[in-house]
One Martini backbone bead per residue (centre of mass of N, CA, C, O) as a GRO file, in nm:
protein
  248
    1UNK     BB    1  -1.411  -0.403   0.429
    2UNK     BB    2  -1.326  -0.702   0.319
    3UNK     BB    3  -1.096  -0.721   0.187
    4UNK     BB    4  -0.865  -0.885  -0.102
    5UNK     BB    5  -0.590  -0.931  -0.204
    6UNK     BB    6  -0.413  -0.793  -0.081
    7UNK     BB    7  -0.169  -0.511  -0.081
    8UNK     BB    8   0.123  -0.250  -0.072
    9UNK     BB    9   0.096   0.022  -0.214
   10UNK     BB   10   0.399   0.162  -0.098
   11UNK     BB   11   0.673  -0.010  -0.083
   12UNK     BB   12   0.956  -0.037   0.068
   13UNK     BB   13   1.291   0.091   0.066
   14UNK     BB   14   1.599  -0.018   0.226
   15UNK     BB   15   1.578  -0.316   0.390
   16UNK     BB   16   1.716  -0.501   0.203
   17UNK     BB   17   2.018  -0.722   0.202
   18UNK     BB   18   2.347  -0.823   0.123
   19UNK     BB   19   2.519  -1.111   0.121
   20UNK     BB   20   2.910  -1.192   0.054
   21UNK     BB   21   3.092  -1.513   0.068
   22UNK     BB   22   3.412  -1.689   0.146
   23UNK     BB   23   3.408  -2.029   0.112
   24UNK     BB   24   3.508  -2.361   0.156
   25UNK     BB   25   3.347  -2.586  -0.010
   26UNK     BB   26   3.377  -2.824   0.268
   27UNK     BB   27   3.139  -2.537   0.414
   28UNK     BB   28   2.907  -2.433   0.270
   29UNK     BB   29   2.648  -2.579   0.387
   30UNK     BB   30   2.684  -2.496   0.675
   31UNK     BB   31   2.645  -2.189   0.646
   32UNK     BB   32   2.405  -2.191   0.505
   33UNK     BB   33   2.228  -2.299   0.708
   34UNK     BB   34   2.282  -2.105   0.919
   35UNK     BB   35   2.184  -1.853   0.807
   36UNK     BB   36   1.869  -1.972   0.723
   37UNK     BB   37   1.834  -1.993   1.060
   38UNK     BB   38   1.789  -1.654   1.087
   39UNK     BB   39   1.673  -1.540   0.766
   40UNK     BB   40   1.811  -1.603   0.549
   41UNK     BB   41   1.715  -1.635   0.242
   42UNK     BB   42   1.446  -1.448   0.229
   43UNK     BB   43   1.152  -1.452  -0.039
   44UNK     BB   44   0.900  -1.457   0.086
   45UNK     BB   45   0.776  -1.762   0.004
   46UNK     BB   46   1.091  -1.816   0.035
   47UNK     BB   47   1.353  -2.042   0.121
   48UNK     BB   48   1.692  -2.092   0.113
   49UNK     BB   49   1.824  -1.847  -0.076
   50UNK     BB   50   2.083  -1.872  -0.323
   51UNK     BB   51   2.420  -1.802  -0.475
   52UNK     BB   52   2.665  -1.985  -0.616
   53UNK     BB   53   3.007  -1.982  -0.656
   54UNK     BB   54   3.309  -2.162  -0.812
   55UNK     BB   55   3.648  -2.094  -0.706
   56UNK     BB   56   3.969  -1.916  -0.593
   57UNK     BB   57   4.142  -1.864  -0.329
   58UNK     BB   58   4.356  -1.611  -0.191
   59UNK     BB   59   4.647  -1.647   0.033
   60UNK     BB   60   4.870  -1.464   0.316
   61UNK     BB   61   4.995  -1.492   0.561
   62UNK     BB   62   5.151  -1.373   0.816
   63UNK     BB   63   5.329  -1.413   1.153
   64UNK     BB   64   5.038  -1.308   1.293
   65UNK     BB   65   4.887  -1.575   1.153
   66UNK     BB   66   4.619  -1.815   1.184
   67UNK     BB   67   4.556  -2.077   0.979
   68UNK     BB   68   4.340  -2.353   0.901
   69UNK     BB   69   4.437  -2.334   0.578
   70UNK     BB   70   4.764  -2.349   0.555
   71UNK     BB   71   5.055  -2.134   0.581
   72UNK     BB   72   5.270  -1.911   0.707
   73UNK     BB   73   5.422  -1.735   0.436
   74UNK     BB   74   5.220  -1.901   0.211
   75UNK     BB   75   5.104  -1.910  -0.049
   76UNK     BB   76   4.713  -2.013  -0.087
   77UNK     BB   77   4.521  -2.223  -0.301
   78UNK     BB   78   4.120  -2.208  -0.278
   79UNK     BB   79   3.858  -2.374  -0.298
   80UNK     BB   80   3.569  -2.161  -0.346
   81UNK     BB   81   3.256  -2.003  -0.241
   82UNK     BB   82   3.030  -1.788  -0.357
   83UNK     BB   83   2.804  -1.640  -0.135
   84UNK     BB   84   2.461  -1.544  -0.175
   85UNK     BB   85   2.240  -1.331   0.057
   86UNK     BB   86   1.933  -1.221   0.187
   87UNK     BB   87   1.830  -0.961   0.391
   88UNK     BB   88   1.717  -0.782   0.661
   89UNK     BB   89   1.801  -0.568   0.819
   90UNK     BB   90   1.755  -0.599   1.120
   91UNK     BB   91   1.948  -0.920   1.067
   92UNK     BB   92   2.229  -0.841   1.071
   93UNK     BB   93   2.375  -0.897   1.337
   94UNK     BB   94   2.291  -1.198   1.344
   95UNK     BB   95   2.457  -1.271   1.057
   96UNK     BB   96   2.726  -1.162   1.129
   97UNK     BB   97   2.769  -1.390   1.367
   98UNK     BB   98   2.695  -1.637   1.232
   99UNK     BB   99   2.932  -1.585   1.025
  100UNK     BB  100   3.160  -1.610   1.198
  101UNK     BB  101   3.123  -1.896   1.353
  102UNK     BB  102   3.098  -2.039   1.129
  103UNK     BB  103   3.367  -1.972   0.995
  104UNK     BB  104   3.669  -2.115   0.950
  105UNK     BB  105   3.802  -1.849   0.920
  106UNK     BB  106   3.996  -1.605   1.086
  107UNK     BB  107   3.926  -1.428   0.793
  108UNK     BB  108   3.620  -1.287   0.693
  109UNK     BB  109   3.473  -1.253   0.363
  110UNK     BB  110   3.312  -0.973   0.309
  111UNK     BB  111   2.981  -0.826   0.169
  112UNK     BB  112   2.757  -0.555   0.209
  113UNK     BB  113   2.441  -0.447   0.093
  114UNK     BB  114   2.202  -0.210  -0.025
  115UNK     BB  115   1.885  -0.247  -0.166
  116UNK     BB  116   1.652  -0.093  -0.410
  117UNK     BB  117   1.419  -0.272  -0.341
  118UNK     BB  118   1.130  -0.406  -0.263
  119UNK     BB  119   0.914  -0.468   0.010
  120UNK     BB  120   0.614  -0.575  -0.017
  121UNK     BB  121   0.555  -0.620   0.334
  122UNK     BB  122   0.637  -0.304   0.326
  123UNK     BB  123   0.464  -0.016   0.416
  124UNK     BB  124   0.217   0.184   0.269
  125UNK     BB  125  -0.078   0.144   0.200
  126UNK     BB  126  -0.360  -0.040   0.070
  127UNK     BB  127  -0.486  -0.321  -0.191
  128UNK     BB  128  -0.792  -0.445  -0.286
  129UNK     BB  129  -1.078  -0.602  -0.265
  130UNK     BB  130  -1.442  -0.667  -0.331
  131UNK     BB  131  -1.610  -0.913  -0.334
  132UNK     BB  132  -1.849  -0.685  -0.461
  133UNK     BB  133  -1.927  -0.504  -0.675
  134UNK     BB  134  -2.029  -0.117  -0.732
  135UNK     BB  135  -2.136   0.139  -0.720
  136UNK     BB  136  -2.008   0.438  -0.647
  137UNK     BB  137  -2.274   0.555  -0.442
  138UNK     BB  138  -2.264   0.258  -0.249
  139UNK     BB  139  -1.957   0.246  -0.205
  140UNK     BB  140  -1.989   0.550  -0.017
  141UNK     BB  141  -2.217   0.411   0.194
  142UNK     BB  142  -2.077   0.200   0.278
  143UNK     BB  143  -1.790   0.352   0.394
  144UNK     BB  144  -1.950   0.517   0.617
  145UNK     BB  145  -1.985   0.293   0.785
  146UNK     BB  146  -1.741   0.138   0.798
  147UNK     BB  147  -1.590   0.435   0.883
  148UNK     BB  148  -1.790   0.640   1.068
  149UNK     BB  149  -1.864   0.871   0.849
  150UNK     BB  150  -2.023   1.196   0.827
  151UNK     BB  151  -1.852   1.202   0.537
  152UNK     BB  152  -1.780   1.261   0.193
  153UNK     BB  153  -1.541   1.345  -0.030
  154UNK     BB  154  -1.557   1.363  -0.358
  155UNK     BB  155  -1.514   1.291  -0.702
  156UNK     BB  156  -1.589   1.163  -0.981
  157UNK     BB  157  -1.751   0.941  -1.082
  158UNK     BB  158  -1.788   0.627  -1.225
  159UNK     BB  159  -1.831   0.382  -1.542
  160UNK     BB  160  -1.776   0.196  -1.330
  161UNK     BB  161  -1.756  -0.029  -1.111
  162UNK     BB  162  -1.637  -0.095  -0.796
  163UNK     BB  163  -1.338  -0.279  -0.667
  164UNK     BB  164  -1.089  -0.173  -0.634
  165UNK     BB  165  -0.957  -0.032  -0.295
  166UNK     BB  166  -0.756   0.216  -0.159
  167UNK     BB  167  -0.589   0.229   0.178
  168UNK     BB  168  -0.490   0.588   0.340
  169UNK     BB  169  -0.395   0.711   0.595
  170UNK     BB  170  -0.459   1.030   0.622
  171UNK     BB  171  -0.226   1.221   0.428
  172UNK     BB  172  -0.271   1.092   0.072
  173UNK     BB  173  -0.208   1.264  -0.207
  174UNK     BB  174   0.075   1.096  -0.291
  175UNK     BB  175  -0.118   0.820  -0.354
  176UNK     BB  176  -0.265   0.852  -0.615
  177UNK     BB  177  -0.079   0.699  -0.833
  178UNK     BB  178  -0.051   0.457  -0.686
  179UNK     BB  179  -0.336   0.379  -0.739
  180UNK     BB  180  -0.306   0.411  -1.071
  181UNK     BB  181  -0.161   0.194  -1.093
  182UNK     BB  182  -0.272  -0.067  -0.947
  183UNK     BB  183  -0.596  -0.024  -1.012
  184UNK     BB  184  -0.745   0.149  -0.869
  185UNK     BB  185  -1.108   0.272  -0.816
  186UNK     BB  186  -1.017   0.374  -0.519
  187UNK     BB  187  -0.927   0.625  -0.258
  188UNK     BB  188  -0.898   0.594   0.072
  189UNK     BB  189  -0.847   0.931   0.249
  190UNK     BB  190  -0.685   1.285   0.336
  191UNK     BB  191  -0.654   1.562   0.271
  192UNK     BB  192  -0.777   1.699   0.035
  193UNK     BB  193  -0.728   1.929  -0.216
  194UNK     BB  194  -0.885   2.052  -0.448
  195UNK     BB  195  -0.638   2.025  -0.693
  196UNK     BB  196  -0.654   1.696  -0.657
  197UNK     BB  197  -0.901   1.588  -0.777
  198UNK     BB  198  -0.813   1.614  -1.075
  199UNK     BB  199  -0.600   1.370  -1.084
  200UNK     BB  200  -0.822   1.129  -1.137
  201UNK     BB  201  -0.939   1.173  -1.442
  202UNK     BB  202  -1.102   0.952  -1.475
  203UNK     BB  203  -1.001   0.670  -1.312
  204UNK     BB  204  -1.088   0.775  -1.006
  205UNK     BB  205  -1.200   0.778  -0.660
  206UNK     BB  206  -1.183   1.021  -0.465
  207UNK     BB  207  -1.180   0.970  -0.088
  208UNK     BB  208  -1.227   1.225   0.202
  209UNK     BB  209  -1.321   1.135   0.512
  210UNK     BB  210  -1.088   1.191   0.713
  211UNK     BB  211  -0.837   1.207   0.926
  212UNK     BB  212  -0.943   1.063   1.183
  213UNK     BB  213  -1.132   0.847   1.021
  214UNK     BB  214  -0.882   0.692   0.893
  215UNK     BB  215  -0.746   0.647   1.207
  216UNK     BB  216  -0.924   0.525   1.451
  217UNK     BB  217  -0.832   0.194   1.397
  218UNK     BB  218  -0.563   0.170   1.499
  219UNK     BB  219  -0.580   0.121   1.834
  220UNK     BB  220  -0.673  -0.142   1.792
  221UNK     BB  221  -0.451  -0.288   1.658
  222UNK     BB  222  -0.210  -0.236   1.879
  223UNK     BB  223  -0.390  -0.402   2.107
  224UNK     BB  224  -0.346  -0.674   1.926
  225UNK     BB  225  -0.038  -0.647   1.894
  226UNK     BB  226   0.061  -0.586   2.237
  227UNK     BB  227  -0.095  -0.857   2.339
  228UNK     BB  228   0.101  -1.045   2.220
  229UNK     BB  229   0.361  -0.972   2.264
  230UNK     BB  230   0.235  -0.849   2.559
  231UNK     BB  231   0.102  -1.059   2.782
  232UNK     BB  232   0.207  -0.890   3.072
  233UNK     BB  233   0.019  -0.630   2.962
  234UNK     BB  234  -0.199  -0.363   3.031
  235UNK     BB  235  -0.407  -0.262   2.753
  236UNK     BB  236  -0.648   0.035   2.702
  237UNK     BB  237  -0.870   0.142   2.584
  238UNK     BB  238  -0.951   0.450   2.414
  239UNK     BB  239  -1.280   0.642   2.400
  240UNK     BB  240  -1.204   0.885   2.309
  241UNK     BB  241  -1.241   1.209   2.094
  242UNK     BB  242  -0.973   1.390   1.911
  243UNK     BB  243  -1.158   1.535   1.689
  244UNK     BB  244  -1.162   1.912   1.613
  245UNK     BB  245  -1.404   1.802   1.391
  246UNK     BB  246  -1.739   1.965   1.345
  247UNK     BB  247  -2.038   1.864   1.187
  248UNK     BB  248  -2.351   1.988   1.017
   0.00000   0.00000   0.00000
């Protein structure tokens, strides 16, 4: 399609989680830098990002406790950092790990929470640009060659040029509302009903190429995301067409 300017029409939330922990503070930057060096502190385009607030933390050991500072048996007030940082679910263990191994104290103050925080770079289904504006009629004559479907079924027409254009593979009538918060001028998609159609409301062209097509060219993309990944691992495209709808 050569769309511009992507983004993630549906981005998923519950991927992003926080930590925030209580380091002495002539160890703090230590830390800091450790964690940062596993991926936690990154947002978008930015990295090495947390929060710190400065004050004391107490503390009393027991008989069998080993403090690194204060002695057992008696309360000690210590300046302490409390940092926070954000961090991907996947990179928990990681940073889990770093987070002890790092950490001065014998027992690590820490408190870990899931965010409902949407991940822009994880989600559902793309919006982009068009390079130039289109007709609508143009547009989905377009959609039919760069997409290889002999027909689209379509909305009505809109009274304005088509440029931007949300594409989600499959059944897609979910993310019309989606699409139409964009500001997508369209959106290509699969297994619309009757009344879906409906929905466009003379807002958006709803384009439904069909469910086979809408995803056809995904096992491309698998085999070059898993020839770089596995390289020594032999991938074959497959020319099948498992497609059961057969058009007149």
């Amino acid at each position: 399609m050569g769309l511009t300017n992507k983004k993630v029409l549906i981005p998923q939330s519950g991927t992003i989680k926080k930590l925030q922990t209580y380091v002495p503070k002539a160890n703090a930057e230590e830390l800091r830098t450790a964690l940062f060096n596993v991926g936690a502190g990154s947002i978008g385009n930015y990295e090495s990002c947390s929060f710190n607030v400065e004050g004391e933390g107490t503390y009393l050991g027991n008989e069998d406790s080993n403090p690194v500072i204060g002695k057992k048996g008696e309360l000690h007030t210590e300046k302490e950092v409390a940092i926070s940082v954000t961090f991907k679910k996947h990179l928990e263990s990681k940073v889990l790990k770093t987070l002890f191994d790092a950490h001065p104290y014998e027992e690590v103050a820490y408190e870990i929470s899931t965010l409902e925080n949407t991940n822009q770079h994880i989600g559902i289904g793309m919006v982009g640009e068009l390079k130039n504006a289109m007709e609508t009629e143009d547009c989905l004559n377009f959609i039919k060659i760069k997409m290889q479907t002999e027909c689209i079924r379509h909305s009505k027409p809109l009274d304005k040029p088509i440029k931007r254009i949300a594409v989600l593979g499959g059944s897609g009538s979910f993310a019309i509302s989606a699409a139409k918060a964009a500001n997508a001028d369209l959106l290509i998609t699969a297994d619309l009903k009757y009344h879906d159609f409906f929905s466009a409301e003379n807002a958006i062209v709803l384009a439904d190429i069909g469910h086979y097509e809408s995803e056809q060219f995904t096992k491309s993309f698998l085999v070059d995301y898993l020839s770089k990944k596995i390289t020594n691992f032999a991938i074959i495209l497959s020319k099948t067409n498992t497609n059961p709808i057969k058009y007149l």
